[in-house]
N, CA, C and O of each residue as an XYZ file, in Angstrom:
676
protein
N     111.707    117.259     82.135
C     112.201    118.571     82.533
C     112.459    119.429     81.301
O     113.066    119.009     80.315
N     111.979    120.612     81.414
C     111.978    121.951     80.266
C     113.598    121.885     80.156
O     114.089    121.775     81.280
N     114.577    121.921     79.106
C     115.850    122.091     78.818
C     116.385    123.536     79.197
O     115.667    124.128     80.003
N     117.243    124.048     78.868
C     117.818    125.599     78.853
C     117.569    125.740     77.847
O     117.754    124.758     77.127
N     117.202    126.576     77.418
C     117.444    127.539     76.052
C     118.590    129.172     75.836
O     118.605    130.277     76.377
N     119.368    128.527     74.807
C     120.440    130.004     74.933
C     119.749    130.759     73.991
O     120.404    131.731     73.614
N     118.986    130.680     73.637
C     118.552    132.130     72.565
C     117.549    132.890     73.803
O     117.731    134.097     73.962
N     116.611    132.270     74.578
C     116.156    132.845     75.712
C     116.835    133.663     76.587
O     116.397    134.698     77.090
N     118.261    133.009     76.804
C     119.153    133.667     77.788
C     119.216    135.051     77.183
O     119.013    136.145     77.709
N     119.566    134.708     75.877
C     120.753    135.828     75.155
C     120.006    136.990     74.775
O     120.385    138.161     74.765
N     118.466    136.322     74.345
C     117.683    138.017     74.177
C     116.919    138.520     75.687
O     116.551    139.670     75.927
N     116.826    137.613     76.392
C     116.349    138.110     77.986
C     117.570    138.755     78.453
O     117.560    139.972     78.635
N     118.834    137.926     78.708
C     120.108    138.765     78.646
C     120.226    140.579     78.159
O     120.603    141.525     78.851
N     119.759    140.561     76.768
C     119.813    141.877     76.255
C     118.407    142.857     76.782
O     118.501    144.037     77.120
N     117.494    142.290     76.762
C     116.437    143.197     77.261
C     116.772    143.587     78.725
O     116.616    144.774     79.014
N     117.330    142.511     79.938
C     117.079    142.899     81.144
C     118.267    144.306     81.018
O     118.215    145.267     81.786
N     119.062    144.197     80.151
C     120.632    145.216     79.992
C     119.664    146.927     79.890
O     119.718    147.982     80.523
N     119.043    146.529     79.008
C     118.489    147.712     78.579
C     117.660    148.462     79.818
O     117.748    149.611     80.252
N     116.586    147.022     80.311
C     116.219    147.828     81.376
C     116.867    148.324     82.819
O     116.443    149.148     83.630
N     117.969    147.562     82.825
C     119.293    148.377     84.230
C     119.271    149.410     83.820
O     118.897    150.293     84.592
N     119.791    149.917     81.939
C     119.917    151.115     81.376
C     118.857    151.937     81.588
O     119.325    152.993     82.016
N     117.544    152.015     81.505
C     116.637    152.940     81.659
C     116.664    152.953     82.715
O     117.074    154.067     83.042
N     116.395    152.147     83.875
C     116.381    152.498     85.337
C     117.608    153.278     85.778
O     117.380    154.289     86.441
N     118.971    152.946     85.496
C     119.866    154.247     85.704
C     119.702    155.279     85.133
O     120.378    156.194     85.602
N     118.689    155.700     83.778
C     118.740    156.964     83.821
C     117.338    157.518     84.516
O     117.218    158.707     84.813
N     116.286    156.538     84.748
C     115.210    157.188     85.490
C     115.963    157.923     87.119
O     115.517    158.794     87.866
N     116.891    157.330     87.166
C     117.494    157.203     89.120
C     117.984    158.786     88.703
O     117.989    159.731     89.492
N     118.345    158.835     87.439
C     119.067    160.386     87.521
C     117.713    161.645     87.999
O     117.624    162.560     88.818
N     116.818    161.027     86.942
C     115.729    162.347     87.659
C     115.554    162.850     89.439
O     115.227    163.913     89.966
N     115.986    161.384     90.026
C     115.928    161.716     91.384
C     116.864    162.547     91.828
O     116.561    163.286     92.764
N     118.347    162.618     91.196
C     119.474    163.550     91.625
C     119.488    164.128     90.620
O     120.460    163.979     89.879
N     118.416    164.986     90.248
C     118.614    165.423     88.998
C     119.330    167.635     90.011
O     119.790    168.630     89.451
N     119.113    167.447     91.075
C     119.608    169.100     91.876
C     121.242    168.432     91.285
O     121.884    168.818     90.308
N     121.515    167.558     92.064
C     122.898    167.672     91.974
C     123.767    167.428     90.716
O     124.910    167.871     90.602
N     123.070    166.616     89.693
C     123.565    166.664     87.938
C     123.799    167.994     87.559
O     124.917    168.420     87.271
N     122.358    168.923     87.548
C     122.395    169.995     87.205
C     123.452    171.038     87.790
O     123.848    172.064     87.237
N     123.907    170.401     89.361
C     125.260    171.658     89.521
C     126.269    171.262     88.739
O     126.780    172.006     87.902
N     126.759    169.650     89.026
C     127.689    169.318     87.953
C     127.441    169.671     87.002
O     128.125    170.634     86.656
N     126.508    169.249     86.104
C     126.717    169.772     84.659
C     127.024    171.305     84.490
O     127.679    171.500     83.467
N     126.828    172.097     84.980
C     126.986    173.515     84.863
C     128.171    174.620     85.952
O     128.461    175.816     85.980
N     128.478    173.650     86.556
C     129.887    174.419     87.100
C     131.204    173.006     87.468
O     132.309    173.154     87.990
N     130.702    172.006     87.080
C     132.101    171.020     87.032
C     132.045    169.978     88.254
O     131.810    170.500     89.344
N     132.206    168.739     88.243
C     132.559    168.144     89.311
C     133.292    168.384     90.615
O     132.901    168.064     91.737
N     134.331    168.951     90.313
C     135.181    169.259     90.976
C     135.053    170.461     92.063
O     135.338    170.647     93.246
N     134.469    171.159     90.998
C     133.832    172.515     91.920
C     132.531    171.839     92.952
O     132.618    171.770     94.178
N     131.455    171.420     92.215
C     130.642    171.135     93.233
C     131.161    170.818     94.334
O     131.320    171.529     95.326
N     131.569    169.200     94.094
C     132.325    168.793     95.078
C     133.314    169.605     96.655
O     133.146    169.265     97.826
N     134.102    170.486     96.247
C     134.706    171.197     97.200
C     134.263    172.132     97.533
O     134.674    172.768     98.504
N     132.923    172.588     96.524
C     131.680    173.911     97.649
C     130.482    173.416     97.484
O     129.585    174.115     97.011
N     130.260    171.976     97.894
C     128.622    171.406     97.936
C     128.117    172.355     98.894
O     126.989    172.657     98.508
N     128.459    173.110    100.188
C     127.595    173.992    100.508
C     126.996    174.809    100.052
O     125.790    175.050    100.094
N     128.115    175.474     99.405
C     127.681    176.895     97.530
C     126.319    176.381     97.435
O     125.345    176.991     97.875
N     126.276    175.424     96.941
C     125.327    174.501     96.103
C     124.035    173.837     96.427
O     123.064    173.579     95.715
N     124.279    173.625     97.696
C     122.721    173.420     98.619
C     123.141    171.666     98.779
O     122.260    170.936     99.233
N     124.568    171.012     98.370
C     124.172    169.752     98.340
C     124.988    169.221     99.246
O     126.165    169.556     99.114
N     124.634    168.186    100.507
C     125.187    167.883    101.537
C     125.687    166.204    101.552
O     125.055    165.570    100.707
N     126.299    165.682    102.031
C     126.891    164.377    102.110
C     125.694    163.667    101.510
O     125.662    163.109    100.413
N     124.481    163.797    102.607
C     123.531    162.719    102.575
C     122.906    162.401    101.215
O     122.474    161.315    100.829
N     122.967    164.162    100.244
C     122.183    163.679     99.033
C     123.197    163.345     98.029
O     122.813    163.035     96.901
N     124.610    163.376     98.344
C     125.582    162.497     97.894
C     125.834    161.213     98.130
O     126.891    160.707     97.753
N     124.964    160.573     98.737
C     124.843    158.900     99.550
C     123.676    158.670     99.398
O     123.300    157.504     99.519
N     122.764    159.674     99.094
C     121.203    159.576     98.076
C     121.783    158.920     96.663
O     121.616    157.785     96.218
N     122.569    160.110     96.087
C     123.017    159.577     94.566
C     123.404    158.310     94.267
O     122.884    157.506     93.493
N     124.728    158.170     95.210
C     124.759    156.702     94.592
C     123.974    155.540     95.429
O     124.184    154.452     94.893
N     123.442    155.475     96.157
C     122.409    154.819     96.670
C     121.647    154.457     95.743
O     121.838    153.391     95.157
N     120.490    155.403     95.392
C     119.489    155.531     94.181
C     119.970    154.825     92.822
O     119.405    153.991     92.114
N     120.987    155.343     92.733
C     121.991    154.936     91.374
C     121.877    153.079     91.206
O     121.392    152.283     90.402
N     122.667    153.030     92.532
C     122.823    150.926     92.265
C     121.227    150.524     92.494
O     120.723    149.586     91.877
N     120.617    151.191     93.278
C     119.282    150.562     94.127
C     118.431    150.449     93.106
O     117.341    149.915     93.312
N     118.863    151.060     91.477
C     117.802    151.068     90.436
C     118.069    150.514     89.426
O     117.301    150.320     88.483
N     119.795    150.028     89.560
C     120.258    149.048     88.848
C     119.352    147.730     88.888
O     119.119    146.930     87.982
N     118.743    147.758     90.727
C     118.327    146.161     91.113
C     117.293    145.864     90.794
O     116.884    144.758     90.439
N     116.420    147.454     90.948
C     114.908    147.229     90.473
C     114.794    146.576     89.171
O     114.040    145.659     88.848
N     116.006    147.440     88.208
C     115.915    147.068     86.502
C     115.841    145.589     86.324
O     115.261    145.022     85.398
N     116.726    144.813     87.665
C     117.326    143.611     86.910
C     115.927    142.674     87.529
O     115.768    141.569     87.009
N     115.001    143.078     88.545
C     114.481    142.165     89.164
C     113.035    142.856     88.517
O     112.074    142.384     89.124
N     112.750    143.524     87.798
C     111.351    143.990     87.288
C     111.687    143.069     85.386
O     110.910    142.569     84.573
N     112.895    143.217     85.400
C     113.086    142.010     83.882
C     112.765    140.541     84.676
O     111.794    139.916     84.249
N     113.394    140.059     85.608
C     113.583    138.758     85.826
C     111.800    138.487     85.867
O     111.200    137.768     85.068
N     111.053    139.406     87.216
C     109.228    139.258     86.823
C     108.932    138.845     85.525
O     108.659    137.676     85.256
N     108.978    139.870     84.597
C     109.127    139.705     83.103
C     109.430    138.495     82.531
O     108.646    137.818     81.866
N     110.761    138.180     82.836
C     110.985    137.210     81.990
C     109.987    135.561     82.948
O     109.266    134.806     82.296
N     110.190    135.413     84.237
C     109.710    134.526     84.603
C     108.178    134.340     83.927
O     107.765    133.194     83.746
N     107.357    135.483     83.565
C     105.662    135.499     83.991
C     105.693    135.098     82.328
O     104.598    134.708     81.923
N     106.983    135.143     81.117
C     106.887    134.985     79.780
C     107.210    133.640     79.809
O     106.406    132.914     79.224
N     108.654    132.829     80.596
C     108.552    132.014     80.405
C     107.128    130.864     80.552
O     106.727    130.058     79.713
N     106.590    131.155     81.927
C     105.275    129.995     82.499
C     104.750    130.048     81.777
O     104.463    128.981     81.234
N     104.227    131.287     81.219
C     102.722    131.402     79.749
C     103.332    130.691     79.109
O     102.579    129.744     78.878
N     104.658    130.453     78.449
C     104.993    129.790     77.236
C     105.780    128.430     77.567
O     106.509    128.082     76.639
N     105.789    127.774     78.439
C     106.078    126.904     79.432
C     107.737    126.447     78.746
O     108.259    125.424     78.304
N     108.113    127.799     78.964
C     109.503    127.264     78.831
C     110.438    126.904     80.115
O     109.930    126.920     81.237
N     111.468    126.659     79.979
C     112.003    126.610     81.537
C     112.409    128.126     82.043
O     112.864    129.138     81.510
N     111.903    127.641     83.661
C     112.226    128.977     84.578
C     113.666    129.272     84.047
O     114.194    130.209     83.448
N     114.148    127.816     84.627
C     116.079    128.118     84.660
C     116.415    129.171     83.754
O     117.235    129.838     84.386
N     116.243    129.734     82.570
C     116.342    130.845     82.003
C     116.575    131.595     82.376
O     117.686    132.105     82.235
N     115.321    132.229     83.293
C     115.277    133.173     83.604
C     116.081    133.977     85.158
O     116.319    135.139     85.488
N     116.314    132.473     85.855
C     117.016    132.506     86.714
C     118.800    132.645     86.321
O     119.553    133.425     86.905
N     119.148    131.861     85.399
C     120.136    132.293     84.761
C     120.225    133.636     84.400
O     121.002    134.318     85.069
N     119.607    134.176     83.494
C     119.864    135.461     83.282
C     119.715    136.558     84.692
O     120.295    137.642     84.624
N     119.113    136.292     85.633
C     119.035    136.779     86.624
C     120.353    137.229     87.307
O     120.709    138.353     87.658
N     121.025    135.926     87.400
C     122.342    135.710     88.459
C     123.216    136.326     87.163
O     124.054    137.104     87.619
N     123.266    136.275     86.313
C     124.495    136.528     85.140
C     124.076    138.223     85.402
O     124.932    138.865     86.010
N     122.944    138.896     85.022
C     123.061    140.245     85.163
C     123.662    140.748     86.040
O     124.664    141.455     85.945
N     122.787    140.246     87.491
C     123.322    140.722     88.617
C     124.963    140.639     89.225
O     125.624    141.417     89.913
N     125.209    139.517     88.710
C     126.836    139.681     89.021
C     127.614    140.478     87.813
O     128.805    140.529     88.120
N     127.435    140.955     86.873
C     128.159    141.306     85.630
C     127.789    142.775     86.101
O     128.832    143.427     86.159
N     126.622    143.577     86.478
C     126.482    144.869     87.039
C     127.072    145.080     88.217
O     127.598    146.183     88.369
N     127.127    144.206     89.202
C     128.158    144.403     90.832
C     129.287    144.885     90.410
O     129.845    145.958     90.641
N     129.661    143.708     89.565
C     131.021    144.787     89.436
C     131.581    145.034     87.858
O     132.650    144.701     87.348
N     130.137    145.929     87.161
C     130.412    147.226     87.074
C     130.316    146.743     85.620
O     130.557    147.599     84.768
N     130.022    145.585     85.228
C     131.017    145.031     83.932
C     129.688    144.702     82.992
O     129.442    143.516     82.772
N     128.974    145.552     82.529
C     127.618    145.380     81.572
C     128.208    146.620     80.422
O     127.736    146.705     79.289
N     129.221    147.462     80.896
C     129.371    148.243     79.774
C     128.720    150.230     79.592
O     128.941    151.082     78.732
N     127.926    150.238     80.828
C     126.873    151.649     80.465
C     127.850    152.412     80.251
O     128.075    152.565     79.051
N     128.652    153.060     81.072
C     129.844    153.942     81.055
C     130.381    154.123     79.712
O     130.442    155.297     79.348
N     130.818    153.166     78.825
C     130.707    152.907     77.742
C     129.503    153.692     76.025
O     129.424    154.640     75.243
N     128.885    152.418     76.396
C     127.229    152.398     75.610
C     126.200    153.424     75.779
O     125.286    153.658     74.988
N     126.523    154.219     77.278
C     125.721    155.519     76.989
C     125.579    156.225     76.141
O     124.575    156.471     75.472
N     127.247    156.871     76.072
C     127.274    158.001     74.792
C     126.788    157.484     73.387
O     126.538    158.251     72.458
N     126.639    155.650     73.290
C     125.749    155.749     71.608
C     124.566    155.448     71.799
O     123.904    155.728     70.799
N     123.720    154.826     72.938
C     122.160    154.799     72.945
C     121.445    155.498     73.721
O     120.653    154.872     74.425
N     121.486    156.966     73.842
C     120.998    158.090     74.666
C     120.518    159.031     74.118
O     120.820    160.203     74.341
N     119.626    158.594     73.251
C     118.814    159.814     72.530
C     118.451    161.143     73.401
O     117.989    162.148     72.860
N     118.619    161.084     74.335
C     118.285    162.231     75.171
C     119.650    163.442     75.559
O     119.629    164.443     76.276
N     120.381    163.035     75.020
C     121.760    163.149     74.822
C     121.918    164.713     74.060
O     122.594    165.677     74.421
N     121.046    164.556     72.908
C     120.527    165.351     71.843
C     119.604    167.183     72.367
O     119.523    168.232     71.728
N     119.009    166.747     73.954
C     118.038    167.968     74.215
C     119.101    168.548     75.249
O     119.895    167.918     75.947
N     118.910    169.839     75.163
C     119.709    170.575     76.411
C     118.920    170.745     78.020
O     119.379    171.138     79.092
N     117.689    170.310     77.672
C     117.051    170.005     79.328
C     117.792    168.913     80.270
O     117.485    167.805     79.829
N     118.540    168.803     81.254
C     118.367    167.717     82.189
C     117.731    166.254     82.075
O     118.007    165.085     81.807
N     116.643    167.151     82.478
C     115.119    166.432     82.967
C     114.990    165.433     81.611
O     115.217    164.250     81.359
N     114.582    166.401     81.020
C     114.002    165.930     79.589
C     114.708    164.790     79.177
O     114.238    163.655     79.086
N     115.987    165.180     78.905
C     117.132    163.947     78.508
C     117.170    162.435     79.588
O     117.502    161.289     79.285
N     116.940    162.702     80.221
C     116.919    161.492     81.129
C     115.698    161.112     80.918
O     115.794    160.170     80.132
N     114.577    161.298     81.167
C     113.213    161.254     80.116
C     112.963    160.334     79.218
O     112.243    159.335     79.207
N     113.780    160.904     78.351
C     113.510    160.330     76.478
C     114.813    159.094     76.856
O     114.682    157.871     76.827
N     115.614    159.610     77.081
C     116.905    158.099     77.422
C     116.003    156.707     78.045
O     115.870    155.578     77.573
N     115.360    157.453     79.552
C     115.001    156.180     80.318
C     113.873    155.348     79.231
O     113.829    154.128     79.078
N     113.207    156.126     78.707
C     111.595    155.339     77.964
C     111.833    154.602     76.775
O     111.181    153.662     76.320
N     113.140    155.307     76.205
C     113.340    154.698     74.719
C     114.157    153.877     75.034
O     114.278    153.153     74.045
N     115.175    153.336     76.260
C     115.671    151.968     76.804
C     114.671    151.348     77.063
O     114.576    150.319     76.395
N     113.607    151.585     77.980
C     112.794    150.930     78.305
C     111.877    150.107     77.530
O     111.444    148.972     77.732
N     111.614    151.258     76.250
C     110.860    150.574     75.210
C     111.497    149.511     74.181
O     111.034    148.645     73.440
N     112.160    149.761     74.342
C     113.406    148.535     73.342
C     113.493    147.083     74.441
O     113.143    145.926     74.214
N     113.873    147.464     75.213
C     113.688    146.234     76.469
C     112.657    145.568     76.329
O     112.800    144.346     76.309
N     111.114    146.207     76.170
C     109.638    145.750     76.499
C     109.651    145.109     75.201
O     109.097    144.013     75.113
N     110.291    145.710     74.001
C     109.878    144.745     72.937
C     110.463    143.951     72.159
O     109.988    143.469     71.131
N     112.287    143.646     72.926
C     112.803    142.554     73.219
C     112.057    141.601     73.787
O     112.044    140.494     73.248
N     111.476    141.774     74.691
C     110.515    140.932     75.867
C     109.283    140.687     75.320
O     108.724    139.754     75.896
N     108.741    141.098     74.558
C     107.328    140.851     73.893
C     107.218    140.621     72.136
O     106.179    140.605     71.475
N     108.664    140.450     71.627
C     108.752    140.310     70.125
C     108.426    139.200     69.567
O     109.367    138.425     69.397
N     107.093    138.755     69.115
C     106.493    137.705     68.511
C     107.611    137.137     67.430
O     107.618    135.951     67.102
N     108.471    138.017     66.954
C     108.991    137.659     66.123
C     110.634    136.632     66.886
O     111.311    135.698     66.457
N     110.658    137.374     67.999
C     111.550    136.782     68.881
C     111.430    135.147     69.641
O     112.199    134.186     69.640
N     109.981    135.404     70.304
C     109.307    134.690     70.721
C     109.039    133.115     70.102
O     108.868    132.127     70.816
N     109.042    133.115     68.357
C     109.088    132.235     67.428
C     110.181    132.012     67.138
O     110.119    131.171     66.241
N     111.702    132.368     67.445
C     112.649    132.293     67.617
C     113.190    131.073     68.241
O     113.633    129.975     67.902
N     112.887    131.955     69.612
C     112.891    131.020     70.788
C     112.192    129.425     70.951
O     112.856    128.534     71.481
N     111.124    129.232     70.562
C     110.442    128.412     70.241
C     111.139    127.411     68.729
O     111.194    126.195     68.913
N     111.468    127.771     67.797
C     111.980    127.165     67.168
C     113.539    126.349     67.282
O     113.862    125.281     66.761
N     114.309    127.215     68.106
C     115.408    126.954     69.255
C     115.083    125.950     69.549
O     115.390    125.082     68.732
N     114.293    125.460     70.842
C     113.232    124.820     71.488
C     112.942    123.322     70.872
O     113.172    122.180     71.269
N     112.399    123.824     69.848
C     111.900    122.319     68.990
C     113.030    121.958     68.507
O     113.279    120.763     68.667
N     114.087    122.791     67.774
C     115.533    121.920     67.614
C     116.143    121.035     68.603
O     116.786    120.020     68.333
N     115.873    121.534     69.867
C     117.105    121.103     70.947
C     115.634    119.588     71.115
O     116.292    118.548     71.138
N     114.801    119.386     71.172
C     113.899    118.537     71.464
C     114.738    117.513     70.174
O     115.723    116.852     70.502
N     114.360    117.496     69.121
C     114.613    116.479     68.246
C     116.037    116.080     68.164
O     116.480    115.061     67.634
N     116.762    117.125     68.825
C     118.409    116.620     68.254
C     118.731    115.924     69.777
O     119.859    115.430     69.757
N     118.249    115.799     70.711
C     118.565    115.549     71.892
C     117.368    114.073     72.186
O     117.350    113.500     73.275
């Protein structure tokens, strides 16, 4: 039987993070009507004249709908990922299933940190478009994720991990 590997966990761990992160900011383009009232006349206001505003319960139960529903995609389009890296490299699934269940319960409730970690890895942060900013945020998480997930240099990492835990065990 293939062992666990924690350096697998810990950088699959960090890539699948990143990609929850880009998928919550891709989910924003979808409510990107109702960001744009907030951002420009206040929460508070929207909120108590969403009619003013054109925005009704439902695309307020769109928002956060969309919001978690892309948390899941993030965590289950890494777990693909990580499963289809482990088989090529015949490491153990359990990895990837681990990191699976650890994301998914550490995002339920709430506890990965974005709220946080936005304001320092959001290059999109920087443009005064909406759109745009959610854009450059979602791709440049995304791309850091993909090459967490594809870093030869990582990859030999992992593998050297691997051959330790073989000889010392």
């Amino acid at each position: 039987m293939r062992k666990i590997n924690y350096l697998q966990i810990i950088f699959h761990f960090i890539a699948t993070c990143f990609f929850i992160y880009s998928f919550y900011s891709y989910s924003a383009i979808y409510n990107i009507k109702i960001l744009t009232a907030i951002s420009e006349n206040g929460s508070e206001n929207v909120l108590r004249n969403s009619e003013k505003f054109g925005i009704t319960i439902i695309d307020v139960w769109n928002f956060s709908f969309i919001t978690q529903l892309s948390a899941v995609l993030g965590i289950l389009t890494s777990f693909i990922i990580s499963m289809v890296i482990s088989i090529k490299n015949k490491w153990s699934v359990w990895n990837s299933f681990i990191v699976l269940v650890l994301c998914y319960t550490l995002n339920r409730f709430d506890l990965l940190g974005w709220s946080y970690l936005k304001t320092y890895i959001s290059p999109g942060r920087l443009v005064n478009n909406l759109l745009f900013s959610f854009l450059i945020t979602g791709s440049f998480l995304l791309l850091i994720g993909l090459i967490i997930f594809f870093s030869n240099f990582l990859k030999t990492r992992i593998e050297n991990q691997k051959l330790k835990q073989m000889h010392c065990c």
